[in-house]
MARPALUM-329141 format. One record per residue: x, y, z of N, C-alpha, C in turn. Coordinates in Angstrom, 1 decimal. Each point is the difference from the previous one (the first is absolute). Example, Ala and Ser with C-alpha at 12.3 -4.5 7.8 and 13.67 -1.06 7.14 Angstrom:
<rs>
R/13.2/-5.7/7.8/-0.9/1.2/0.0/0.9/1.2/0.0
R/-0.4/1.1/-0.7/0.9/1.1/0.0/-0.8/1.1/0.8
</rs>
This chain:
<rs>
R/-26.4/-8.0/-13.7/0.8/0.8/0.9/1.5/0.0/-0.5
R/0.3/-1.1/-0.6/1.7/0.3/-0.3/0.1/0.5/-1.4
R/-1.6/0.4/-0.5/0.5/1.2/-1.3/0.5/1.4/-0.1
R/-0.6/0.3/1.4/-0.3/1.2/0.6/1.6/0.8/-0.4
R/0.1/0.9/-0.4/0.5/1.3/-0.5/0.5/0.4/1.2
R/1.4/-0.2/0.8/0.3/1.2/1.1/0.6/1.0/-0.6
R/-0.3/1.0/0.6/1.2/1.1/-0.5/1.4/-0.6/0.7
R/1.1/1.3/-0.9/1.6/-0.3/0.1/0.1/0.8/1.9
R/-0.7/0.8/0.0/0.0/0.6/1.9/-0.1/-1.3/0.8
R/-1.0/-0.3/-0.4/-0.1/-1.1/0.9/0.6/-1.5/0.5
R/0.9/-0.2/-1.4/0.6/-1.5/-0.3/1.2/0.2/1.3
R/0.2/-1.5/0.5/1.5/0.3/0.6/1.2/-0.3/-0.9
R/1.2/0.2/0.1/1.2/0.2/-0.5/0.1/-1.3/-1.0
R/-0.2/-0.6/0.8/0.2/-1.0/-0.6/-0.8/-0.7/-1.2
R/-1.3/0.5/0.1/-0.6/0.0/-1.2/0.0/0.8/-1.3
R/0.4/1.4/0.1/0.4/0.5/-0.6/0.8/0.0/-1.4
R/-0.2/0.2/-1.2/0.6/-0.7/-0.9/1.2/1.2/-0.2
R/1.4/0.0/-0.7/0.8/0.8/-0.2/-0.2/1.5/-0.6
R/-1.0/-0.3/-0.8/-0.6/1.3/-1.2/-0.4/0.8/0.8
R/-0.7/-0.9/1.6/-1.6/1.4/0.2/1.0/0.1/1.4
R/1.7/-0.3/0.3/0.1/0.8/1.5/0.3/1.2/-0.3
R/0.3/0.6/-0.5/-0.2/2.3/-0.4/-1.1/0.1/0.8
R/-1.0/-0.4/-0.9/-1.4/-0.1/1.0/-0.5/-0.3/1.1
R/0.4/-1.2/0.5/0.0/-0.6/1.2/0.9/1.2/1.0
R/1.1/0.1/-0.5/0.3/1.1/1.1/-0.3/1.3/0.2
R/-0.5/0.4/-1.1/-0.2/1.4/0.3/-1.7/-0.1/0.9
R/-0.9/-1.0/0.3/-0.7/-0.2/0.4/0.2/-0.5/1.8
R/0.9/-0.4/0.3/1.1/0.1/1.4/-0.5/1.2/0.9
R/-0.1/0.1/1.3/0.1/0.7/0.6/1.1/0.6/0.7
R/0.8/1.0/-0.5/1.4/0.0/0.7/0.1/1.0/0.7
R/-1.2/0.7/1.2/0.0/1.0/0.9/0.6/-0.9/1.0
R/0.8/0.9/1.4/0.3/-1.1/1.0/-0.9/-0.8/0.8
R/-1.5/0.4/-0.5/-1.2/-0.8/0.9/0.1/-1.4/-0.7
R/-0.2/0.3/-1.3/-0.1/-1.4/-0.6/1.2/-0.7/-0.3
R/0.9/0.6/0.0/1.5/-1.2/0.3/-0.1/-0.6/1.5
R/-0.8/0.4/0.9/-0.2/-0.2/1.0/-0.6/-1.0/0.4
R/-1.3/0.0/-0.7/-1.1/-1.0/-0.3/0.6/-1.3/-1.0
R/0.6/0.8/-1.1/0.5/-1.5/-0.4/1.1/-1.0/0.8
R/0.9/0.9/0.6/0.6/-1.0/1.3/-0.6/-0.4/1.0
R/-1.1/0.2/0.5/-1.3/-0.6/0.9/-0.1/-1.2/-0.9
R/-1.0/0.1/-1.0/-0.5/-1.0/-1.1/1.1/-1.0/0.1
R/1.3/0.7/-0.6/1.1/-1.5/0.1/-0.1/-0.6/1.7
R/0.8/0.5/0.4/-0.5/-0.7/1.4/-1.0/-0.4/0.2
R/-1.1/0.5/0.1/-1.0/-0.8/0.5/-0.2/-1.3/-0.9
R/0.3/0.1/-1.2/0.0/-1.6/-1.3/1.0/-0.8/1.0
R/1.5/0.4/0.2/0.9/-0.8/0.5/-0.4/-0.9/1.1
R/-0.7/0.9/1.2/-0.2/-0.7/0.8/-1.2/-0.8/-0.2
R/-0.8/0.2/-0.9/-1.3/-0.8/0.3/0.6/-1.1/-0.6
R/0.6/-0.1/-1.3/0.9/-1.1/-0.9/0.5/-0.9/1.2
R/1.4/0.3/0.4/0.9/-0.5/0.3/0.3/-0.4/2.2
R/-0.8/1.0/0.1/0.1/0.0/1.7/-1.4/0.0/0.6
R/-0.9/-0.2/-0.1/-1.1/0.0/0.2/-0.6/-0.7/0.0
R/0.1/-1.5/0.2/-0.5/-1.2/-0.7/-0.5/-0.8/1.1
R/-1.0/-1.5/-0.5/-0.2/-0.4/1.0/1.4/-1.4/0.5
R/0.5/-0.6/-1.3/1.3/-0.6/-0.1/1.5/0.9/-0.4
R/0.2/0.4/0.8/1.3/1.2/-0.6/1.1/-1.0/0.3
R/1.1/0.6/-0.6/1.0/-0.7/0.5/1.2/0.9/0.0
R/1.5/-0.4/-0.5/0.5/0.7/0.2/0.5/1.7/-1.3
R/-0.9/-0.7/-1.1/0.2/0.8/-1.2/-0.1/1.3/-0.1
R/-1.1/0.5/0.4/-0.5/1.4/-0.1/1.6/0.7/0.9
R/-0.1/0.0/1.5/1.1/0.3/1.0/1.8/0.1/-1.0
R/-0.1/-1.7/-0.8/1.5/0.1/-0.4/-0.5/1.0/-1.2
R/-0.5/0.0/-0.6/-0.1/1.0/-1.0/0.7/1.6/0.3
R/-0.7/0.1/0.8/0.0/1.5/0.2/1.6/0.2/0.8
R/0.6/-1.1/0.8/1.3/-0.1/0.4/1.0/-0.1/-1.0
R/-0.5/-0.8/-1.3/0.8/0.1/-0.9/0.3/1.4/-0.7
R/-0.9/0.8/-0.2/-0.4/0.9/-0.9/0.7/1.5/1.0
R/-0.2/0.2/1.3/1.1/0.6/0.7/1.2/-0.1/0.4
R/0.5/-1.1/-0.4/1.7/-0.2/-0.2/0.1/0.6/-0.9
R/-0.5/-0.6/-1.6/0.5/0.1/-0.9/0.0/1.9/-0.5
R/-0.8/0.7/0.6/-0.4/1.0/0.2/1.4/0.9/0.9
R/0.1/-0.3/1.0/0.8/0.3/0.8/1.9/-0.2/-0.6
R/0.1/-1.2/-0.7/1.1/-0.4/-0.5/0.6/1.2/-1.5
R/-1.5/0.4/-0.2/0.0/0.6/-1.7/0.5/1.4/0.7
R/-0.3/0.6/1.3/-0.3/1.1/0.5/1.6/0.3/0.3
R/0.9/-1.2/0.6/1.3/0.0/0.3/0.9/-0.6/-0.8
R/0.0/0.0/-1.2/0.5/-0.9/-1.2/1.2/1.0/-0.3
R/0.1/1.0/0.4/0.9/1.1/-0.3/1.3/0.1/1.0
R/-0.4/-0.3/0.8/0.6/0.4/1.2/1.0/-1.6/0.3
R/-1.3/-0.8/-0.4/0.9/-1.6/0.3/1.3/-0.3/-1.1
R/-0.6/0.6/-1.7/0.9/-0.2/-1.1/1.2/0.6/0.5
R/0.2/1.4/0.8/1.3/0.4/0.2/0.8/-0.2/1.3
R/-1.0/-1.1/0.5/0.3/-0.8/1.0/1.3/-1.0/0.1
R/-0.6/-0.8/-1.2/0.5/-1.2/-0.1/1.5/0.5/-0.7
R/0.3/1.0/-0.8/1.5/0.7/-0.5/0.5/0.6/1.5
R/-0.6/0.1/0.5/0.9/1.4/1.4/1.2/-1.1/1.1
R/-0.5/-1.6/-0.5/1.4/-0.4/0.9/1.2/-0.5/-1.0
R/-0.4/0.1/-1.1/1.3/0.2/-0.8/0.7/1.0/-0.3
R/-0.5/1.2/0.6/0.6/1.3/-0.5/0.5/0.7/1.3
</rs>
């Protein structure tokens, strides 16, 4: 079983060696159904990973708290840089 031959469509990203991603991506689905599906797919991995559990704790939750600041911060990073000059001028 672990000699078995997958094709480059089917490997995930991360298996993927550098030579065959041309390939790997042109094999992608990038109609809006299937960018669709693939943010289902992630989500549904996240939660079953991280929030879903029969011992959870607080990781999965701070995860995703962390990852929307840092998100949010990147979104306002413009606005705060001419922030911080606007009370010396």
């Amino acid at each position: 079983m672990a000699d078995r031959i997958v094709p480059v469509g089917e490997k995930r990203l991360m298996e993927v060696k550098l030579c065959e991603l041309g390939s790997w991506m042109g094999k992608r689905d990038f109609t809006p159904n299937g960018l669709l599906a693939s943010i289902r797919n992630g989500h549904d991995r996240y939660y079953n990973k991280y929030i879903n559990v029969k011992k959870g704790g607080i990781g999965g939750v701070a995860m995703l708290l962390v990852g929307y600041v840092a998100l949010s911060y990147l979104w306002e990073y413009d606005h705060l840089k001419h922030d911080r000059w606007r009370k010396y001028h």
